[in-house]
C-alpha positions as CSV (number, residue, x, y, z in Angstrom):
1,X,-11.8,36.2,-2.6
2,X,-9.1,34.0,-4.3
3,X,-8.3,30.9,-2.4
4,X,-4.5,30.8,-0.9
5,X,-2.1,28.0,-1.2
6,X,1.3,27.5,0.7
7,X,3.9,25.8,-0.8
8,X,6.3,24.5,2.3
9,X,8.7,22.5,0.1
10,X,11.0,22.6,-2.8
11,X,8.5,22.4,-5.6
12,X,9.6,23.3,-9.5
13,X,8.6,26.3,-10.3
14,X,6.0,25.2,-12.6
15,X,3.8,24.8,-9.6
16,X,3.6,28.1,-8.7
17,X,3.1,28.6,-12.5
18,X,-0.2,27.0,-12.5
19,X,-1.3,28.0,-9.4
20,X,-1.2,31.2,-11.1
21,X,-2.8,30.8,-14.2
22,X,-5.3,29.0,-12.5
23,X,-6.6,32.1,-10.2
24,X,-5.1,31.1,-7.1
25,X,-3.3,33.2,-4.8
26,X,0.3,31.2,-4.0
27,X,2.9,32.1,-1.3
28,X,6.6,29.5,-0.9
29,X,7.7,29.6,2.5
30,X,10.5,26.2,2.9
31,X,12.2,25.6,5.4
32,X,9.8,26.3,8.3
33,X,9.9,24.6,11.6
34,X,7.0,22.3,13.0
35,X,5.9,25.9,15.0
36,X,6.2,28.4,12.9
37,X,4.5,26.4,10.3
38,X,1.5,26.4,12.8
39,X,1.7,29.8,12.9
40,X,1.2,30.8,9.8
41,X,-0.8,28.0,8.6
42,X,-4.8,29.4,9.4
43,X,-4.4,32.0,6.9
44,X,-4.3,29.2,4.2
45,X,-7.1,27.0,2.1
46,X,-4.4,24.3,0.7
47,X,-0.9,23.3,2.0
48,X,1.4,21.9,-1.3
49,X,4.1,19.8,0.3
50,X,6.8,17.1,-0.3
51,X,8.1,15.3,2.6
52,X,10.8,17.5,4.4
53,X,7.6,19.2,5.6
54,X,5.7,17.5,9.0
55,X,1.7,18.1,9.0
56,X,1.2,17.0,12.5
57,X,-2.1,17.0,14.7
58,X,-1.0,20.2,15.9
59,X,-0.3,21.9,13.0
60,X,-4.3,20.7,11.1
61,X,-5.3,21.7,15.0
62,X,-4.4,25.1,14.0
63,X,-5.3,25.5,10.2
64,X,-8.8,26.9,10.6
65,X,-9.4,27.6,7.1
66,X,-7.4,25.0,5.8
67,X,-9.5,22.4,2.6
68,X,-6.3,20.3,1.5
69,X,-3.3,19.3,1.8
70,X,-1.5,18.1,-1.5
71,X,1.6,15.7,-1.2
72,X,4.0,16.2,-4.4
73,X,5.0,12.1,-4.4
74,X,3.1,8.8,-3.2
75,X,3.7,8.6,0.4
76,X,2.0,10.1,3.4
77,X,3.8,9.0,6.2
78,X,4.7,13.0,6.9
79,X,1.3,13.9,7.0
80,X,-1.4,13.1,9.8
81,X,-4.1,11.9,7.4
82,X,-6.1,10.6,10.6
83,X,-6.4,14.2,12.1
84,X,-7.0,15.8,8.8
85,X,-10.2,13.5,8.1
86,X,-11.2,14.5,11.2
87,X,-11.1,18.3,10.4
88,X,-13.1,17.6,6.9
89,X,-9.5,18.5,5.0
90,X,-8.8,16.2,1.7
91,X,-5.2,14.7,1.6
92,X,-4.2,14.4,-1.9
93,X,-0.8,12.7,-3.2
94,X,0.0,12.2,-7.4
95,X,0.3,8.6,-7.3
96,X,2.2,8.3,-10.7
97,X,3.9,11.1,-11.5
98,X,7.9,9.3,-10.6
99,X,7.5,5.6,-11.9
100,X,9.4,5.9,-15.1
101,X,12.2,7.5,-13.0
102,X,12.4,5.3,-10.4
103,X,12.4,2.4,-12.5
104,X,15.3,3.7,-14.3
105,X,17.3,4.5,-11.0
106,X,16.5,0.7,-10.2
107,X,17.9,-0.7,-13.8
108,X,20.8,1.9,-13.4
109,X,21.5,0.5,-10.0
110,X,21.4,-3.3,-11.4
111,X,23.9,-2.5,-14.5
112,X,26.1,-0.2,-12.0
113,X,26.5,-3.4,-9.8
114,X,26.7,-6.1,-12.3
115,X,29.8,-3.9,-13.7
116,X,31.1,-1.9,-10.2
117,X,31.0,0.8,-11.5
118,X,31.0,3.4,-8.8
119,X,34.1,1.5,-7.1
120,X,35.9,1.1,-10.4
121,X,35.6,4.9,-11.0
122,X,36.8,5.7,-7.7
123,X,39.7,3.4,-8.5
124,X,40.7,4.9,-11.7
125,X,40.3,8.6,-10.2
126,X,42.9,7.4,-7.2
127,X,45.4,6.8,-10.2
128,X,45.3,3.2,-10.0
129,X,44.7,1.1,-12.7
130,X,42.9,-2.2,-11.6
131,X,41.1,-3.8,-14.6
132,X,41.7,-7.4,-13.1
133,X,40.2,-6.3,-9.8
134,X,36.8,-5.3,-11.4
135,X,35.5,-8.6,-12.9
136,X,32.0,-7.9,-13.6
137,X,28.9,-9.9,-15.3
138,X,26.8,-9.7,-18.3
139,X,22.8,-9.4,-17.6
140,X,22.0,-11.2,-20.5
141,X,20.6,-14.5,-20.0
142,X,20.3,-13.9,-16.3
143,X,17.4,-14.0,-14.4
144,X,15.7,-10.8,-12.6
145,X,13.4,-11.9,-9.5
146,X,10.7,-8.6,-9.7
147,X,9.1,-8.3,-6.1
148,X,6.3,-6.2,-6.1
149,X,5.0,-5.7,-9.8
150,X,2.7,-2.9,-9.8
151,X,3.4,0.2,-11.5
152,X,7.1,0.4,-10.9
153,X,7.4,-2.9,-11.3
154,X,6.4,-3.6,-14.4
155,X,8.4,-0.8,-16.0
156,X,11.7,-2.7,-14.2
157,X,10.2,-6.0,-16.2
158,X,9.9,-4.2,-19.4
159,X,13.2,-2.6,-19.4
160,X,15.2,-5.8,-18.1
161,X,13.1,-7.5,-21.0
162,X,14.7,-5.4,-22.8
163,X,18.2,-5.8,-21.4
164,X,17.5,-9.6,-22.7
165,X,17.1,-10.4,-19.4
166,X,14.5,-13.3,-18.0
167,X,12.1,-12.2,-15.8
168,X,10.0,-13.7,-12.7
169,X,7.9,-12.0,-10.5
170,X,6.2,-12.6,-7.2
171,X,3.2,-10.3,-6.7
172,X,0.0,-11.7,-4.8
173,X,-1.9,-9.7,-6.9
174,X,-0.7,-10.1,-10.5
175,X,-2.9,-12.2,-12.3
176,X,-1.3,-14.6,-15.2
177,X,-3.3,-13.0,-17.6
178,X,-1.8,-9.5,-16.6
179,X,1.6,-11.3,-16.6
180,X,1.2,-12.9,-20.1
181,X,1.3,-9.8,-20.9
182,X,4.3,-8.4,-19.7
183,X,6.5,-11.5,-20.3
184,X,7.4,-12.4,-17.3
185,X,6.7,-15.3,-15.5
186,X,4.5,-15.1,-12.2
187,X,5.9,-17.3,-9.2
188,X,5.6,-17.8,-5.1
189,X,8.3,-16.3,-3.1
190,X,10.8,-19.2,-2.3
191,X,11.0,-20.0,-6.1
192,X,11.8,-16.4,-7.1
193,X,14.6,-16.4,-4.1
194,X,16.3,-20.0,-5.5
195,X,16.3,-18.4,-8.9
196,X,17.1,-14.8,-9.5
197,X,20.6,-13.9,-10.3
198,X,19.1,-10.2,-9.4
199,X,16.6,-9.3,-7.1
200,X,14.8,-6.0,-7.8
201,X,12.4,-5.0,-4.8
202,X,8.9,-2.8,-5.4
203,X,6.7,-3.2,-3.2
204,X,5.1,-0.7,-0.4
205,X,6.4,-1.2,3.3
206,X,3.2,-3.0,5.0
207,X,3.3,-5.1,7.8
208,X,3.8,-8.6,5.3
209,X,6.2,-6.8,3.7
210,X,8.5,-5.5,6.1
211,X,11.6,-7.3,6.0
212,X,10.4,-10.4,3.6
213,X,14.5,-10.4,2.7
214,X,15.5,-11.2,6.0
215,X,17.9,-13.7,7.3
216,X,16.0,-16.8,6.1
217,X,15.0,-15.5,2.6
218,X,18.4,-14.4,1.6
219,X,20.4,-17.7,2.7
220,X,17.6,-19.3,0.6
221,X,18.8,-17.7,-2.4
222,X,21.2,-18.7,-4.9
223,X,24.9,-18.3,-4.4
224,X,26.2,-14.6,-6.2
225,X,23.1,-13.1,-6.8
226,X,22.8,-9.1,-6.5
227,X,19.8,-7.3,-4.4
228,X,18.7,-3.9,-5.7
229,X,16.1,-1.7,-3.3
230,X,14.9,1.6,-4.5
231,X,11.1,0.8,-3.1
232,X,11.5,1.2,0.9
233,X,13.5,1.2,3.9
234,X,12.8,-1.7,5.8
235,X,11.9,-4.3,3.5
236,X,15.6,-5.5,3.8
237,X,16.7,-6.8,7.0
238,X,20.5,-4.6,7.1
239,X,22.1,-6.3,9.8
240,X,21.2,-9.9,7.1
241,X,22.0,-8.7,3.8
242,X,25.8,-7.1,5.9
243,X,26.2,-11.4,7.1
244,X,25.2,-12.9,3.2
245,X,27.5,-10.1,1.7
246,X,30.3,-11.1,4.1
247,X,30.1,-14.8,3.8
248,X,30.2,-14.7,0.1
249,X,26.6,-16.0,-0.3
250,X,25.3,-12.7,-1.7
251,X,27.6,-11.2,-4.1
252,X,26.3,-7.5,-4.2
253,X,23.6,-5.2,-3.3
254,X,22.4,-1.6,-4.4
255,X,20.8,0.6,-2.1
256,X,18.2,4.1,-2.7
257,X,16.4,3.6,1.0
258,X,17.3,2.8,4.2
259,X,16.3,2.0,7.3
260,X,16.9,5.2,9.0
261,X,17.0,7.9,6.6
262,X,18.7,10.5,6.2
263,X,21.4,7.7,6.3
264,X,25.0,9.2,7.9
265,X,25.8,6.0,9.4
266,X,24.6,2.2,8.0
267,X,26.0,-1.5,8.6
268,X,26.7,-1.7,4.8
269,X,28.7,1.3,4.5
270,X,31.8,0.5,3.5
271,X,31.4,-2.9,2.3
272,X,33.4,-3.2,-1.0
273,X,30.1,-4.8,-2.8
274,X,27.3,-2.6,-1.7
275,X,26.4,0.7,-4.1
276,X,25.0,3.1,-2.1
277,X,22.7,6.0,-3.2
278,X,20.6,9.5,-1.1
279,X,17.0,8.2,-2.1
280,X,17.3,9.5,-5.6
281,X,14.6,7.4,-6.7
282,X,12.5,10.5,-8.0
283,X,15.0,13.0,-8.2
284,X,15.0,13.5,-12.1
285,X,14.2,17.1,-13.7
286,X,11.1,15.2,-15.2
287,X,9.9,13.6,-12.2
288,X,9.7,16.4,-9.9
289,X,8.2,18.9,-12.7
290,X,5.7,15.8,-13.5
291,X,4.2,15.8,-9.4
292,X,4.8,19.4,-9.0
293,X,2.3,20.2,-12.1
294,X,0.3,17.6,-10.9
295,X,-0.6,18.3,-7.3
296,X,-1.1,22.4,-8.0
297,X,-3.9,20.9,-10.7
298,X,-5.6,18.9,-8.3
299,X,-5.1,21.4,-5.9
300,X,-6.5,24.3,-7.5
301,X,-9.5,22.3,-9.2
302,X,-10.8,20.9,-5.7
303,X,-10.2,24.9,-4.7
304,X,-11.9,26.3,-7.7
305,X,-14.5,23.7,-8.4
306,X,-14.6,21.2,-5.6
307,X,-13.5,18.3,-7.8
308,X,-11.4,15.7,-6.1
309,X,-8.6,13.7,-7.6
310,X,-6.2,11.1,-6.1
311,X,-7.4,11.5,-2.5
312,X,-6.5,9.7,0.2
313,X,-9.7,10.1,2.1
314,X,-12.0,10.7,0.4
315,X,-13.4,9.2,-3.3
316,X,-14.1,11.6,-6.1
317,X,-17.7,12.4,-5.3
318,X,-19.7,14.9,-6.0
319,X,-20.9,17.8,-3.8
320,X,-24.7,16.6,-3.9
321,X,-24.4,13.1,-3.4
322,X,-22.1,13.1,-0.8
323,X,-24.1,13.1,2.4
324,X,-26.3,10.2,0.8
325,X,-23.7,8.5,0.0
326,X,-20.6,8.6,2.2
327,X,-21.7,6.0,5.0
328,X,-21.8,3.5,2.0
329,X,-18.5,4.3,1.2
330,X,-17.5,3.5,4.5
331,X,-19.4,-0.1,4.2
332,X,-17.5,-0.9,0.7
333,X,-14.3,0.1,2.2
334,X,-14.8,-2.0,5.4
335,X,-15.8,-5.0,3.4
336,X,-13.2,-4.5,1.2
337,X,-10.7,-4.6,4.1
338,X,-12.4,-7.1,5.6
339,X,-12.2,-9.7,2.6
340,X,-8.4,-8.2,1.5
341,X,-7.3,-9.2,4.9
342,X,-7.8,-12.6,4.7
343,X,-7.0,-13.0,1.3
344,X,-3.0,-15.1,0.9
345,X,-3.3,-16.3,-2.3
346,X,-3.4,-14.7,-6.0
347,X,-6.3,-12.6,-6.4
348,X,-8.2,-13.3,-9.8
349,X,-11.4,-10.9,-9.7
350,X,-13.3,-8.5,-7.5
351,X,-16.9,-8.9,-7.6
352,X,-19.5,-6.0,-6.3
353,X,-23.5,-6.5,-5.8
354,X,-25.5,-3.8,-5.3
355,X,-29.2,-5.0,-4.0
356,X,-32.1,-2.6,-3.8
357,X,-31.7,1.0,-3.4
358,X,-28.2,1.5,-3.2
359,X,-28.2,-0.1,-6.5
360,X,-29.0,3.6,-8.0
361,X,-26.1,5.3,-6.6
362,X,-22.6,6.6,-7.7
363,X,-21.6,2.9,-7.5
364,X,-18.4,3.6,-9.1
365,X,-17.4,5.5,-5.8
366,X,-18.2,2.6,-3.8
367,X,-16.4,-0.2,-5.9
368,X,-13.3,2.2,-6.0
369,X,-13.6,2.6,-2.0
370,X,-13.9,-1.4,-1.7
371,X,-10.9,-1.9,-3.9
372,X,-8.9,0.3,-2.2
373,X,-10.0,-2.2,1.4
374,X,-9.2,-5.3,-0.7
375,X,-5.6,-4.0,-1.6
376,X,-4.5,-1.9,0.8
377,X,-3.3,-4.5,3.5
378,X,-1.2,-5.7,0.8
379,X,-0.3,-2.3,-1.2
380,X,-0.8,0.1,1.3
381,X,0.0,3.2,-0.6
382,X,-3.2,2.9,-2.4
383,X,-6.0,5.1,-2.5
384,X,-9.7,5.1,-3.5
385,X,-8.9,7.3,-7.1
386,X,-5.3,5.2,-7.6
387,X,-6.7,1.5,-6.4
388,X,-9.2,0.8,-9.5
389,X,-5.4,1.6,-11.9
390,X,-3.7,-0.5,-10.1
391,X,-6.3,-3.5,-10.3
392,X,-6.0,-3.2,-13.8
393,X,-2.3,-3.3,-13.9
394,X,-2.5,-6.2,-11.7
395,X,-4.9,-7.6,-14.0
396,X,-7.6,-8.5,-11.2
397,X,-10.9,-8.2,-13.2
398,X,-13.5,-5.9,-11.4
399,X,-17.5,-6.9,-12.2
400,X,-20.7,-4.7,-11.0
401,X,-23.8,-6.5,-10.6
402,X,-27.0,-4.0,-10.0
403,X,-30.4,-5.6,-8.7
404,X,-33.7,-4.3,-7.4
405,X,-34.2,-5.5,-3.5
406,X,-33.7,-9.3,-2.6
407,X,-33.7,-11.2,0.6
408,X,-34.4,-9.5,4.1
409,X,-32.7,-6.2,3.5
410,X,-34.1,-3.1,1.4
411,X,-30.7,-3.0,0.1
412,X,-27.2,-4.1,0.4
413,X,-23.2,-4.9,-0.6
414,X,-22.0,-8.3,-1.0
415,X,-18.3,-8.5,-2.1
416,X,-16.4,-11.1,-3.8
417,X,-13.1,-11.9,-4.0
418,X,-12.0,-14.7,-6.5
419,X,-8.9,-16.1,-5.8
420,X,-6.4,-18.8,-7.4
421,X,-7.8,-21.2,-4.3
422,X,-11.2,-20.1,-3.5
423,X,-14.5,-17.5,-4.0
424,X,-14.6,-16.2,-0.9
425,X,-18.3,-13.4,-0.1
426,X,-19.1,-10.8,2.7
427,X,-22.3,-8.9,2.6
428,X,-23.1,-6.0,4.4
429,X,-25.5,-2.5,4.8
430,X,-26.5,0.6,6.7
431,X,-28.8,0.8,9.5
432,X,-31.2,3.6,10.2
433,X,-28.2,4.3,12.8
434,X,-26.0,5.7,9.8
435,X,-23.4,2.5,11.1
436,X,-22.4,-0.4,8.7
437,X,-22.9,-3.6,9.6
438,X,-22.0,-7.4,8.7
439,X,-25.3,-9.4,7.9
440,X,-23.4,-12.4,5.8
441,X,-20.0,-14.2,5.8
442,X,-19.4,-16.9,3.1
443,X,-22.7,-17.6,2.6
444,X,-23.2,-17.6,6.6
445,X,-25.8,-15.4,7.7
446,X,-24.9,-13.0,11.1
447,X,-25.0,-9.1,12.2
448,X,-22.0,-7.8,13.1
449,X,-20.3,-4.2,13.7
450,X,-16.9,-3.8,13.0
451,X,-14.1,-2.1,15.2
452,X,-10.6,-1.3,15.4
453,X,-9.4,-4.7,17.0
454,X,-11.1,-8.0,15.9
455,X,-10.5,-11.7,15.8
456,X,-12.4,-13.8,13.1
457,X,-12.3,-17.6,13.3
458,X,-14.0,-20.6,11.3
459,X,-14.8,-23.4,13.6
460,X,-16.9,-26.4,13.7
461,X,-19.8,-26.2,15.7
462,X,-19.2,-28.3,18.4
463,X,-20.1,-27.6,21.8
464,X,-17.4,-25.8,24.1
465,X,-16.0,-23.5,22.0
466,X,-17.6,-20.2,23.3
467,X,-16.6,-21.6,26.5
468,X,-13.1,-21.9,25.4
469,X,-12.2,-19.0,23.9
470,X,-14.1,-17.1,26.5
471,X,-11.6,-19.3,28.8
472,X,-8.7,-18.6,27.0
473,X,-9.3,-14.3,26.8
474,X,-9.7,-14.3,30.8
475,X,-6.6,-16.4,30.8
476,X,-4.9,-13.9,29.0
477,X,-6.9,-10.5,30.4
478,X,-8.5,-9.9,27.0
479,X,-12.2,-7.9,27.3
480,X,-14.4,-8.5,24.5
481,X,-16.6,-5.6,23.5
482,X,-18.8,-8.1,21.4
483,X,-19.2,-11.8,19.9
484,X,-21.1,-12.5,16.8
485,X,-21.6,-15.5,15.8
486,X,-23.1,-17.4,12.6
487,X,-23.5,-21.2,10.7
488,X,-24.5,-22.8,7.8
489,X,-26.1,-25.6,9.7
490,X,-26.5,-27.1,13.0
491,X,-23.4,-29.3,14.0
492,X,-22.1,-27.9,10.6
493,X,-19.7,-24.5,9.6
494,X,-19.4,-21.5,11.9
495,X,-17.6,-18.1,12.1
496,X,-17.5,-16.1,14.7
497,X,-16.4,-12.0,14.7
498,X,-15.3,-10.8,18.1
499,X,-14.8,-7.2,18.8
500,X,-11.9,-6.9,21.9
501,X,-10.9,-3.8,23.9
502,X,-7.2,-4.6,22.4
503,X,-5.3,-5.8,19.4
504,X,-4.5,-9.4,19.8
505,X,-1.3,-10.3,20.4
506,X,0.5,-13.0,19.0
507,X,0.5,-15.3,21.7
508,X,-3.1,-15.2,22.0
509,X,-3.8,-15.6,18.0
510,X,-1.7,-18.9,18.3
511,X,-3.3,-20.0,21.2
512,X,-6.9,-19.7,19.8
513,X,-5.2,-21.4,16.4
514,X,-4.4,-24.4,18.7
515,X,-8.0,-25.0,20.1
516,X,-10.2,-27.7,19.1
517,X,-12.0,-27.4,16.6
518,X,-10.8,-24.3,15.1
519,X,-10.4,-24.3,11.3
520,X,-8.9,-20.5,10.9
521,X,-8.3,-17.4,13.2
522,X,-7.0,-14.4,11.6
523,X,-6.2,-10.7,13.3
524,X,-8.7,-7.8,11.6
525,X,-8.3,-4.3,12.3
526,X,-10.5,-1.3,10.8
């Protein structure tokens, strides 16, 4: 029997198309509610969706024959990805398929604000003609601040290049090589913020990126420059950028996303300065045929043939190796995370160890699954097919080392990060349990499982600090579920990983930061 697809969204019509061609049976249902759509949805194997559509726990609860759900765009944020794991279905999204048009949007946006366009058209449609009152400036010369130069990103530089415009960057992951090569020059956030005439944002919302143009960044700009935001809602503080555009500090901003979208009522409406667009970052003719083609491929070959392509969830693996395999995946992407999390600075390189017999496996699964835990605190829309593409466009060198078995364990992972500061190592394996575990930290041996909520500190080892922080959790009603603990020598460098019932808070982070004896103490969650 032919597998069945439902398409739930406004997709082209060339995605029924190849769902057709391809063998596979297709029905388009849009516009359904959160219950009908769980009424329907057991009598289908994939689910093609853009985001009007809401996959919730209780819909995958009740999509019994359901294998994948395939998101025509980059985000997930309508689709339960945790629950569908759970269930064995593969979340798929086409990573690439609207850069070029977003981009343009973004450079459109700059040009229309640099000139006022859309308030000089309205003008000249209202029968007034106001050429004094619509003094624009050229973009030539000026100087674009990129944040965020990935993939969209670096189409913005190339096109502003070409628009003679100077370009700077600030992107913790571009590498100077990688920005040698696009010509533009790579540079910390403040510098970027005193500089830019224009300010293009492209960066995913994470939690260090949510509102890094808030009230302090933008009265740290210079004086008339222009913000342009076709990434996210969120990274721009609203109620901020209304108070610069007021005071005269910023001179004009262009808007794709919002806060709260759909957008009927916003604290910038209205402003004379501010161009204002529906999120039409992807909406081109091109765009949407591009992701629509694009997610009923990878649909229909993961239907067909059981190949997986641009998954959230799961690494392009094949159907053999899988169960051999997949709890390794799990150990790259948890060192990964664990070493992207406490990374600041630029990263350089990525580099992966395989010791004994893990040496012999798909290893290109599990460096794809680490690099995907090294950027996604940082890049968050990034996935285990997408991350190794974006390292390259980053320019972060990635380097495989294979060996037979060394040391105490039959075989392990040590990861690498190389940054612009430091080489920074975590080495872990499997147990016969099927769980991964920590055995070495910076050169610092220790066993250690990870959890949802930990706290990870460098201290001297001095006498009293168990006692203190042990002191300090009671204080604050924090249970720890369990302390690991590790140094170099006696009296010398020690880390310590410690598992609680509960995220830290703040308060508590900044009072273990402010013991004695503490070098670092950083938040990790997996």
């Amino acid at each position: 029997m032919a597998p069945r697809v439902l398409i739930s969204d406004k997709l082209s019509p060339l995605a029924e198309k190849v769902f057709a061609e391809r063998g596979v049976e297709v029905d388009k249902k849009v516009g359904l509610s959160k219950d009908e759509l769980a009424d329907i949805i057991a009598d289908y194997d994939g689910l093609a969706v853009r985001s009007a559509t809401k996959v919730t726990e209780k819909v995958i609860a009740r999509a019994d024959k359901l294998q994948v759900v395939g998101r025509a765009g980059i985000g997930v944020d309508n689709i339960d990805v945790a629950s569908a794991t759970t269930r064995g279905i593969i979340v798929m999204n086409t990573p690439f398929g609207n850069s070029i048009t977003t981009a343009e949007h973004a450079i459109s946006l700059l040009l229309a604000l640099a000139r006022q366009i859309p308030a000089a058209d309205a003008s000249t449609r209202a029968g007034r003609w106001e050429k004094s009152a619509f003094m624009g400036v050229e973009v030539t010369g000026k100087t674009l601040g990129v944040i965020g130069c990935g993939n969209i990103g670096a189409i913005v530089a190339e096109r502003a290049i070409g628009l003679r415009m100077k370009v700077v960057a600030y992107d913790p992951f571009l590498s100077p090589e990688r920005a040698v090569e696009l010509g533009v020059e790579k540079v910390e956030l403040d510098d970027l913020l005193k500089r830019s005439d224009f300010i293009s944002l492209h960066t995913p919302l994470t939690d260090k990126t949510r509102n890094i143009l808030d009230a302090r960044a933008l009265n740290a700009t210079k004086k008339g420059v222009r913000i342009i935001n076709c990434a996210r809602g969120g990274l721009v503080v609203e109620e901020a950028l209304k108070a610069a555009l007021e005071a005269g500090h910023v001179a004009g901003a262009a808007l794709d996303v919002f806060e709260e979208e759909p957008a009927k009522e916003n604290a910038l409406f209205g402003l004379p300065n501010v161009v204002c667009t529906p999120h039409l970052g992807a909406a081109t003719t091109e765009a949407q045929e591009n992701v629509a083609v694009q997610v009923a491929e990878q649909m229909a070959d993961y239907l067909l043939t059981g190949a997986i392509t641009n998954a959230i969830n799961f690494p392009s693996i094949s159907a053999e190796e899988a169960p051999r395999l997949r709890p390794y995946v799990k150990l790259a992407e948890q060192l990964g995370s664990f070493a992207g999390q406490l990374t600041e600075t630029g990263l350089k390189a990525v580099r992966l160890e395989y010791a004994g017999e893990i040496s012999e496996m798909n290893t290109k699964a599990l460096t794809a699954a680490a690099l995907a835990g090294v950027l996604r605190p940082l890049l968050q829309d990034v996935n285990m097919v997408s991350a190794p593409a974006m390292a390259r466009e980053r320019g972060i060198g990635i380097e495989e080392v294979t060996r037979g078995q060394e040391g105490a364990y039959e075989t392990y992972i040590r990861l690498s990060v190389i940054t612009e500061r430091q080489d920074r190592s975590v080495a872990g394996t499997v147990f016969s349990d099927g769980k991964p575990r920590i055995i070495q930290v910076k050169g610092i041996n220790m066993e250690a499982e990870l959890g949802p909520n930990m706290l990870y500190t460098t201290n001297a080892d001095k006498p009293g600090y168990i006692g203190a922080v042990g002191t300090l959790f009671g204080r604050n009603g924090v249970n720890v579920a369990t302390f690991s603990l590790g140094r170099d020598t006696p009296g010398g460098n020690a880390i310590a990983l410690i598992e609680t019932d509960n995220p830290i808070t703040d308060e508590v982070l900044s009072e273990v930061r402010g013991l004695p004896h503490v070098v670092q103490a950083a938040r990790l969650n997996f």
